[in-house]
C-alpha positions in Angstrom: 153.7 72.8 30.4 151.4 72.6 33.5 152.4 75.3 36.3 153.0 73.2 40.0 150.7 74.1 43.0 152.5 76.3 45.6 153.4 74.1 48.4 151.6 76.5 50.8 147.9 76.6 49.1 148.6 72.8 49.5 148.9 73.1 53.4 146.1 75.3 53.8 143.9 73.1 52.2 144.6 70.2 54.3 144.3 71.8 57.1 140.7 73.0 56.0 140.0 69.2 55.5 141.5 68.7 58.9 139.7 70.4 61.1 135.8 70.1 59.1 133.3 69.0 61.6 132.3 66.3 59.0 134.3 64.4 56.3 133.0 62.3 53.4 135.4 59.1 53.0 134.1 56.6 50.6 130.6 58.4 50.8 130.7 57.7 54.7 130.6 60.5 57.3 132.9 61.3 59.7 132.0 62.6 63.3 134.8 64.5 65.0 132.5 65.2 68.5 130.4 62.2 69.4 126.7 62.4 68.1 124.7 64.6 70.6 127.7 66.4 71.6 127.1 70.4 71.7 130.2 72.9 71.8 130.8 76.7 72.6 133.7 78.1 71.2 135.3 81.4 71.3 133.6 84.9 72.1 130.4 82.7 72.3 131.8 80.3 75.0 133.4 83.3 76.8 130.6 85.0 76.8 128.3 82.2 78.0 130.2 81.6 81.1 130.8 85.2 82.0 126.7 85.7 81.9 126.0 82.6 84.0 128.6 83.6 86.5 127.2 87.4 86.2 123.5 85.6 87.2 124.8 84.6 89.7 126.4 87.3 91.5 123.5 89.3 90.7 121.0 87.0 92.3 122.5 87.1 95.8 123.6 90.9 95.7 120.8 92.3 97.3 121.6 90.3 100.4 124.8 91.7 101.3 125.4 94.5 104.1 123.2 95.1 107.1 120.2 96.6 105.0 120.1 93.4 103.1 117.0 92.1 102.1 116.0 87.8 102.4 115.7 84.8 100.4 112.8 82.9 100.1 114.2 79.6 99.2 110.7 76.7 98.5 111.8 73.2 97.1 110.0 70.4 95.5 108.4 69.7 98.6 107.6 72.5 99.9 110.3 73.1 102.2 111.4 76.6 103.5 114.4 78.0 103.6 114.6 82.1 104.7 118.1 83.4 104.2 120.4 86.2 103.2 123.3 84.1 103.7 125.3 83.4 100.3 126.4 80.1 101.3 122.7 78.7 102.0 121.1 80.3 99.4 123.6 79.1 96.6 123.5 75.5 98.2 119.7 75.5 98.4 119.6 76.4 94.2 119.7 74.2 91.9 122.2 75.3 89.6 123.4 73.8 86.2 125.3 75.3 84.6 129.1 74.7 85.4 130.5 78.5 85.2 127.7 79.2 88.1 128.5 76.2 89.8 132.3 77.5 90.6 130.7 80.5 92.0 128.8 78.1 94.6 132.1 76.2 94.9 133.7 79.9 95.8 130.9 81.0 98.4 131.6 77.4 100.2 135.0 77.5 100.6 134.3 81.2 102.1 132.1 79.5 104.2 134.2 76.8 105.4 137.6 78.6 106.1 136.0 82.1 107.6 132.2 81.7 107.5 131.5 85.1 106.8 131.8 86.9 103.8 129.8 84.5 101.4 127.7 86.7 99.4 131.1 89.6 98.9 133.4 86.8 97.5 130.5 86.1 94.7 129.3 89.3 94.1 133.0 90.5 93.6 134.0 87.6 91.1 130.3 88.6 89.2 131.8 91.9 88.6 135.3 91.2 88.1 134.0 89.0 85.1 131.8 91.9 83.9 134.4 94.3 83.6 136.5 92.0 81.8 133.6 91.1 79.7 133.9 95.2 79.0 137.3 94.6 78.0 136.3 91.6 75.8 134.5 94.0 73.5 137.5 96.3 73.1 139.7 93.4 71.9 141.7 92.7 74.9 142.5 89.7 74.8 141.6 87.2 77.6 145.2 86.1 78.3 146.0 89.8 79.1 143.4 90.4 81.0 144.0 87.6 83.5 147.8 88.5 83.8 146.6 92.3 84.8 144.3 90.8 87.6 146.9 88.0 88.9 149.2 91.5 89.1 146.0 93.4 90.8 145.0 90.5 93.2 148.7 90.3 95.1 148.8 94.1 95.1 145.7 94.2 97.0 146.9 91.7 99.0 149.6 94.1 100.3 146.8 96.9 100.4 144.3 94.9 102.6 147.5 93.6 105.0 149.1 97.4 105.0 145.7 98.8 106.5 145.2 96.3 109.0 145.6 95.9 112.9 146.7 93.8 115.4 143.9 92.0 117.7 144.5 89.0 120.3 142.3 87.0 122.6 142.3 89.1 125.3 140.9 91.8 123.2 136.9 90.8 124.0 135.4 94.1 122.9 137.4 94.0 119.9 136.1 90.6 119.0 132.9 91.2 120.0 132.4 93.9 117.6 133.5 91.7 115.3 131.2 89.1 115.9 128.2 91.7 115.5 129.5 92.5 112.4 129.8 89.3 111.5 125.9 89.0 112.3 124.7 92.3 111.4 123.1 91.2 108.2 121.2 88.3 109.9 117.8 88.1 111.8 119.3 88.6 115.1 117.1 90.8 117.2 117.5 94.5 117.7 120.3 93.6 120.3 122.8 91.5 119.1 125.1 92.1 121.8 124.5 89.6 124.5 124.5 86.8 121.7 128.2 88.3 120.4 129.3 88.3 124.0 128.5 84.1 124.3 129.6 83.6 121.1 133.0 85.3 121.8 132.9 83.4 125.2 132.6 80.2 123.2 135.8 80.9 121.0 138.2 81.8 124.1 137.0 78.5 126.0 138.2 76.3 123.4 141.4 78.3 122.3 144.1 76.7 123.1 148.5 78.1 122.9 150.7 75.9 121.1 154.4 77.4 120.8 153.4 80.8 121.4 150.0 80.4 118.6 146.7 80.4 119.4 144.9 77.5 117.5 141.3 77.4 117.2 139.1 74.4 116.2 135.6 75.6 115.8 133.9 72.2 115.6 134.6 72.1 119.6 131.8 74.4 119.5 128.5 72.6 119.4 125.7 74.2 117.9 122.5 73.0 119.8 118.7 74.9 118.6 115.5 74.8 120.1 112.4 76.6 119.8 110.9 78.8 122.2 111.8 81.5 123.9 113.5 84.3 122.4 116.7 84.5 120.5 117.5 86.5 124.1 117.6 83.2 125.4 120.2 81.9 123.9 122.9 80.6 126.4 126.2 79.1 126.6 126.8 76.0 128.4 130.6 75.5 129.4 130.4 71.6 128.9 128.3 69.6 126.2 124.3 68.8 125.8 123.3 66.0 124.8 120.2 65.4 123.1 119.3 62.0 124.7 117.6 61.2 127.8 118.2 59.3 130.9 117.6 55.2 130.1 116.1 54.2 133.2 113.1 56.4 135.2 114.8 55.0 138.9 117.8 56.7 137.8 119.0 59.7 139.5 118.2 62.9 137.1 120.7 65.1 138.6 124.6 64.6 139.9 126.9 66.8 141.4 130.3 66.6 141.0 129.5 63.9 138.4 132.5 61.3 137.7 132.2 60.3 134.1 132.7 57.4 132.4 132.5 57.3 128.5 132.6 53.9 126.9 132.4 53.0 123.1 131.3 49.7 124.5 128.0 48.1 124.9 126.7 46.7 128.7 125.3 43.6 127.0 125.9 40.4 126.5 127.6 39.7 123.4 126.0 37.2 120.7 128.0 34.4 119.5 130.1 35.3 116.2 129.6 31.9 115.3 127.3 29.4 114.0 127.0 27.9 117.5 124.0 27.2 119.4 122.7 26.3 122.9 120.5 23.1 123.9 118.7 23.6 126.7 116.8 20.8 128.0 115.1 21.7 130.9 113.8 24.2 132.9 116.6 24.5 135.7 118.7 24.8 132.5 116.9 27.6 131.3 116.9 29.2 134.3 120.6 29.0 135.0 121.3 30.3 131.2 119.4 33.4 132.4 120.9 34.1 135.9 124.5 33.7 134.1 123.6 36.2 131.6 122.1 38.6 134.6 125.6 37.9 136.5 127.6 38.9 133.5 125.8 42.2 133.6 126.1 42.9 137.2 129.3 42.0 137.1 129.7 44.5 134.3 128.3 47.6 136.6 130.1 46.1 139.3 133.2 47.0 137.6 132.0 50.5 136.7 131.3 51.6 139.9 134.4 50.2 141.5 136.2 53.2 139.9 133.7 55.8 141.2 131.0 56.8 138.5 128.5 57.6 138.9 127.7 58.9 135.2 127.8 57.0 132.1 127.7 57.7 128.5 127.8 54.6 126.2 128.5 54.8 122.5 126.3 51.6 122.2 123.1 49.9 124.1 122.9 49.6 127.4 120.9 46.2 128.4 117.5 46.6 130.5 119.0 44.6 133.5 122.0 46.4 133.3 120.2 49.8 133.6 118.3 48.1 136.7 121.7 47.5 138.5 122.7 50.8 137.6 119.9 52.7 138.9 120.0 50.6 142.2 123.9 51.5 142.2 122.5 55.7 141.9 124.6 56.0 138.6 123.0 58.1 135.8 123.2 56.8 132.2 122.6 57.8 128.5 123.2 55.2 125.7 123.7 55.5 122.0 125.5 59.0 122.1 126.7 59.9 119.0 130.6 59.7 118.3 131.0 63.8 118.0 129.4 63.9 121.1 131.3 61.7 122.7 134.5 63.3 121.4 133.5 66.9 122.7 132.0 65.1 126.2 135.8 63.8 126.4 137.8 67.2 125.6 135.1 68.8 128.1 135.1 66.6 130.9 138.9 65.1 130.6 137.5 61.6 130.3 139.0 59.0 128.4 136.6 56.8 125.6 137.0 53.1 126.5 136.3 50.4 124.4 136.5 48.0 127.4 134.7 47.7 131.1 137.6 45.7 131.8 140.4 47.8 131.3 138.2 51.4 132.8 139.9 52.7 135.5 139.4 55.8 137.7 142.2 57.6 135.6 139.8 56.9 132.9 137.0 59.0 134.2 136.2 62.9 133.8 134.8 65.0 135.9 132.1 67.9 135.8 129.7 69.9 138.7 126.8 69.1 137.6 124.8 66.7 135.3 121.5 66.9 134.6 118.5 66.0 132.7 116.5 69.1 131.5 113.5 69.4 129.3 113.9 72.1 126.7 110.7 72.7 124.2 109.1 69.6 124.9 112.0 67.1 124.8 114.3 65.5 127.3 118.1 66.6 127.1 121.3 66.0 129.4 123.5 68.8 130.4 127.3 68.3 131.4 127.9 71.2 132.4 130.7 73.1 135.1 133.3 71.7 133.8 137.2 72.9 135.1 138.4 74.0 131.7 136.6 73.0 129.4 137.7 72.2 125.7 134.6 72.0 123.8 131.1 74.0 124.6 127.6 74.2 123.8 125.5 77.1 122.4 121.8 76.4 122.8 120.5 78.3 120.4 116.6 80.0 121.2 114.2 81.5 119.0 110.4 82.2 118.4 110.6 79.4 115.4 112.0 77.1 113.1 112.9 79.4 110.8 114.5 82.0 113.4 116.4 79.2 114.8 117.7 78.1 112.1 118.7 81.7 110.8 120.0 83.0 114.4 122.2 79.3 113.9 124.0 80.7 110.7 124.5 83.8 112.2 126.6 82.3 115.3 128.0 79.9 113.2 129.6 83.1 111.0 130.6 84.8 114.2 132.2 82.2 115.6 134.6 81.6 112.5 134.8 85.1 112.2 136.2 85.3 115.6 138.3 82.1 115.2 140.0 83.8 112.4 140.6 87.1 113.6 142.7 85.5 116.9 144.3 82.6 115.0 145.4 85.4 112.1 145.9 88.5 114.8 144.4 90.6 112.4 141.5 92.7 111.7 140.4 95.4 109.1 137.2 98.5 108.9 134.3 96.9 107.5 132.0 98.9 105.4 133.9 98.7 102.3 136.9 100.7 103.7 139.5 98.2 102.6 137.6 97.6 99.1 138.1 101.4 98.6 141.4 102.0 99.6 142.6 98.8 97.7 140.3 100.9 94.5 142.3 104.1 95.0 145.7 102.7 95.3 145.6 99.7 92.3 144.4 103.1 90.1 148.2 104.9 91.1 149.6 101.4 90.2 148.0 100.9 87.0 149.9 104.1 85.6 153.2 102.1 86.2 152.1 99.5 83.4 152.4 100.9 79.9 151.0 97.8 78.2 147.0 96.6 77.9 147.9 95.1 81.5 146.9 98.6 82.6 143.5 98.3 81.8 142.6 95.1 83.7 144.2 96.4 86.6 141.6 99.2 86.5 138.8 97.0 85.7 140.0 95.1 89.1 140.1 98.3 91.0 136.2 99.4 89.5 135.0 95.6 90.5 136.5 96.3 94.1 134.2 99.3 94.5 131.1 96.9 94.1 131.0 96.7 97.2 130.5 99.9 99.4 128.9 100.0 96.1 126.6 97.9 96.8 126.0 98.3 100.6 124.9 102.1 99.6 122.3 100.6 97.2 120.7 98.0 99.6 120.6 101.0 102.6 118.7 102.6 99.8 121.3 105.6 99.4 122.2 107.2 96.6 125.2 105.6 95.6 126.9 108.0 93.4 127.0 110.6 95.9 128.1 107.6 98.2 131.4 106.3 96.2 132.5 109.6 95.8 132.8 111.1 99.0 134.2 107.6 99.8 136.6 107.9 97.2 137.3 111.6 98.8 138.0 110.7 102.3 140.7 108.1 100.6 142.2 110.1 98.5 142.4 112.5 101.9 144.3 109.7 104.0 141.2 107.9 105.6 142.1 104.8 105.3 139.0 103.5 107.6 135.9 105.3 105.6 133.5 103.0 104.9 129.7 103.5 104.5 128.0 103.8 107.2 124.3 102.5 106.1 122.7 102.8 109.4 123.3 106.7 109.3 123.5 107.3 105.5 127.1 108.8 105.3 130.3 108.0 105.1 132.3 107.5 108.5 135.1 106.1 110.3 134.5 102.2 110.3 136.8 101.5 112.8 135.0 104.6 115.6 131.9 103.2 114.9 133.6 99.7 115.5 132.7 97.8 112.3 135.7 95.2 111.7 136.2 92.3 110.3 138.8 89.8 110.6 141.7 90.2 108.0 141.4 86.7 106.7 137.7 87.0 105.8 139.0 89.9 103.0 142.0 88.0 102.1 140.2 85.0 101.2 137.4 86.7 99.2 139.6 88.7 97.1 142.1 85.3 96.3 139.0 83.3 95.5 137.0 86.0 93.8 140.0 86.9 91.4 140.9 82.9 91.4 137.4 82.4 89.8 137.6 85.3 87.2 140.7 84.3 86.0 140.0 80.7 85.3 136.4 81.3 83.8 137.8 83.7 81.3 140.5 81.3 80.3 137.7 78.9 78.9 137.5 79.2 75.1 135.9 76.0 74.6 133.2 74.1 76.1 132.2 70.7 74.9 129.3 69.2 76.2 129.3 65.1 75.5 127.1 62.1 76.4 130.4 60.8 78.3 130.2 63.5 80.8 126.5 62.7 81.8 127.4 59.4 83.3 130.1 61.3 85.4 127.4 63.5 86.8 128.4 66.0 84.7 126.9 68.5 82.1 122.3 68.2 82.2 120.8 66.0 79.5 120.6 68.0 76.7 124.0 69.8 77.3 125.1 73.3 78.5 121.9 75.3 79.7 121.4 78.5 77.3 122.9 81.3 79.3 123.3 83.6 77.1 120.3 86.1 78.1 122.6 86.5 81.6 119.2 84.7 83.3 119.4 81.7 86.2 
């Protein structure tokens, strides 16, 4: 008699049959994964994504700190781009493949809610992976190491808020060391100073209370550049300019105590919407269609200077004869002014945007001391400017060229957000790596409370923290092993404010030498950094299929070979 199969090895080889790439039916193959498909799996996948996200930290790391070194940044055409901004440089690569890509999507959102702090948030999530990729190959496993740095990220939370202090808007020295520092790794001239001190300027014009809370919107704060001059030159204009010129040469090129209108209206006459037309038969006929359309448009600046302007902006065109009678009528004008502008023009000079002559009024118009038409470099601009309280402001932005302007622009564009977010949060911390450290030396006490594997990934997250005064040692060119431990030394001492100080080459008091940064800027790096980590090392799996091309997804030929840890 024949013994029976145990139901088990039955199962087993099933399941075998199951999950083969290929099966033979009838002769025929079977395709699990579309043809052309590629797929990572495991350690392999894991590791894949860790080295492209490890590239990419390590390509911007040079750029972080004061002592920072440039990016030279030449596209397809030629283009230049000179930066040690994270943010720019990231969006200016052309990067592929998708692990690096959510380390660009990091150093944006970095960007857009605090401006500065770009290049930390990356360079910390590069080394968070890497010490997790140490972990890796000691058989932690990935799930374990993800719970230990969800339990390490809120801790430092609690760290970074514990050490911080209280700053409001009436603290200008205080924010405008943090502006400084905001700018201290960018091109900004040997005296950054007088262009913290307008930047800070900027922030408190357009701060407004609501309910006891000081609410910020930075995009109040237009960013104007021109070249020439020095970045010295750079000025604050407490109204908007407006990079359009006067329409008509009679026109007046200055007015004091200017009455403005602002109308998202055009002072033509309208074309029929219809499929109409117009017989004209003779030449009286001709001649009184034309006079009609002339009244219509003196009528039109009639009405507009029946309520007292005597400057208008227009969203739309403004008709030659219409220009005429506004020039004879001593009003200034500038038509086809973008909606932004006209938007900051209103919160600056009070005006209302009409849609119709008809219904302006004088209730309608704003009001500043003085509007002008400039030249600046070369090209014609109008300045609104003296305005009562104004609610959105201009920086014009100098430098010696293109490339200066464009760089001094990133670095008032961090400061400002940096500012913005140290008032609206009320907060601010020591720069120079003093809260990285301190965060360090505390999550390494807290680890000891964890008896499981949890313990180690806390560590790791307190050894990727120091990677940053870390770091700012090795681009001042310091040694930095002598560097982290006399910082770890003044910590363990109670000096919660040592940071490195990479101008002087030793380790000082961040806060006395008044390097700060905004609280938000640290809490927001180390949420998204940690965010990042966690979610990359969760990936087991990566299938790349001809599907996902059409969604603008994975390059032709799928996932890019990162293995080598190269961009």
């Amino acid at each position: 008699m024949r013994r029976a199969t145990p139901v088990s090895s039955v199962v087993r080889e099933v399941f075998r049959m199951v999950n083969a790439t290929m099966a033979q039916i009838g002769g025929q193959p079977v395709l699990i994964l579309p043809e052309g498909a590629l797929r990572t799996t495991g350690k392999d996948a894991q590791r894949n994504n860790i080295a492209a996200a490890k590239a990419v930290g390590d390509a911007i790391r040079t750029t972080l700190g004061p002592r920072g070194m440039d990016k030279m940044l030449v596209d397809s055409l030629g283009d230049v781009v000179i930066s040690n901004d994270g943010a720019t440089i990231l969006s200016e690569m052309e990067i592929e493949h998708p692990a690096a890509k959510m380390m660009v999507e990091i150093s944006k959102t970095q960007d857009e809610e605090v401006g500065d702090g770009t290049t930390t948030v990356v360079v910390l999530a590069g080394t968070m992976l890497k010490k997790a990729e140490e972990l890796l190959d000691q058989e932690v496993h990935p799930t374990v190491i993800t719970k230990g740095y969800r339990v390490a990220k809120e801790k430092a939370l609690e760290v970074v808020k514990s050490v911080s202090k209280s700053i409001s808007v009436n603290d200008e020295d205080k924010l405008v060391r943090i502006a400084i520092t905001a700018m201290s790794s960018k091109a900004v001239g040997e005296n950054p100073e007088k262009l913290a001190r307008v930047v800070v300027q900027a922030v408190k014009e357009i701060s407004e209370t609501t309910d006891g809370k000081t609410v910020i919107d930075v995009e109040n704060v237009k960013l104007e550049k021109r070249r020439g001059g020095g970045i010295i030159d750079t000025e604050l204009i407490k109204g908007i300019a407006i990079d359009k010129e006067i329409v008509h040469p009679s026109m007046p090129k200055k007015a004091e105590n200017a009455k403005i209108a602002l109308l998202d209206a055009a002072l033509e006459v309208k074309e029929l919407e219809t499929d109409a037309e117009i017989r004209i038969t003779s030449p009286e006929q001709m001649q009184s269609f034309l006079a009609e359309e002339e009244r219509m448009l003196k009528d039109m600046v009639e009405k507009i200077a029946a309520t007292g302007a005597n400057v208008v902006f227009s969203q739309k065109g403004i008709d030659d004869a219409a220009q005429h009678y506004m020039a004879k009528k001593g009003i200034l004008a500038a038509r086809r002014v973008k909606k932004s502008d006209m938007d900051k023009l209103a919160r600056a000079t009070g005006a209302k945007v009409t849609s119709s002559i008809n219904d302006l009024s004088s209730a309608d118009l704003g009001f500043a001391g003085l509007v002008e038409e400039k030249k600046v470099s070369g090209e014609q601009m109008v300045f609104v400017q003296k305005c009562k309280d104004p609610k959105a402001v201009t920086i014009l932005i100098r430098g010696g060229s293109e490339h200066i302007v464009d760089e001094v622009e990133r670095a008032v564009n961090d400061a400002i957000k940096s500012a913005a977010a140290a008032i609206e949060m009320g907060k601010y911390v020591a720069g120079g790596g003093a809260p990285e450290a301190e965060i360090a030396r505390v999550l390494r006490k807290f680890a000891e409370s964890f008896p499981g594997r949890e313990q180690l990934a806390i560590n790791a997250f307190a050894d990727a923290m120091e990677v940053i005064p870390k770091t700012l040692a090795e681009n001042a060119g310091l040694d930095t092993i002598d560097m982290l431990v006399k910082l770890r030394a003044e910590h363990d001492a109670g000096n919660v404010n040592a940071g490195v100080d990479v101008l002087n080459g030793r380790i000082s008091d961040m806060e006395k030498l008044n390097v700060i940064d905004p609280l938000k800027t640290k809490i927001q790096a180390i949420s998204s950094a940690s965010e990042a980590a966690e979610m990359i090392l969760r990936i087991d799996d990566v299938i790349s299929a001809s599907k996902l091309n059409k969604g603008g997804g994975m390059p032709p030929g799928g996932m890019p070979d990162m293995s080598g840890g190269e961009m």
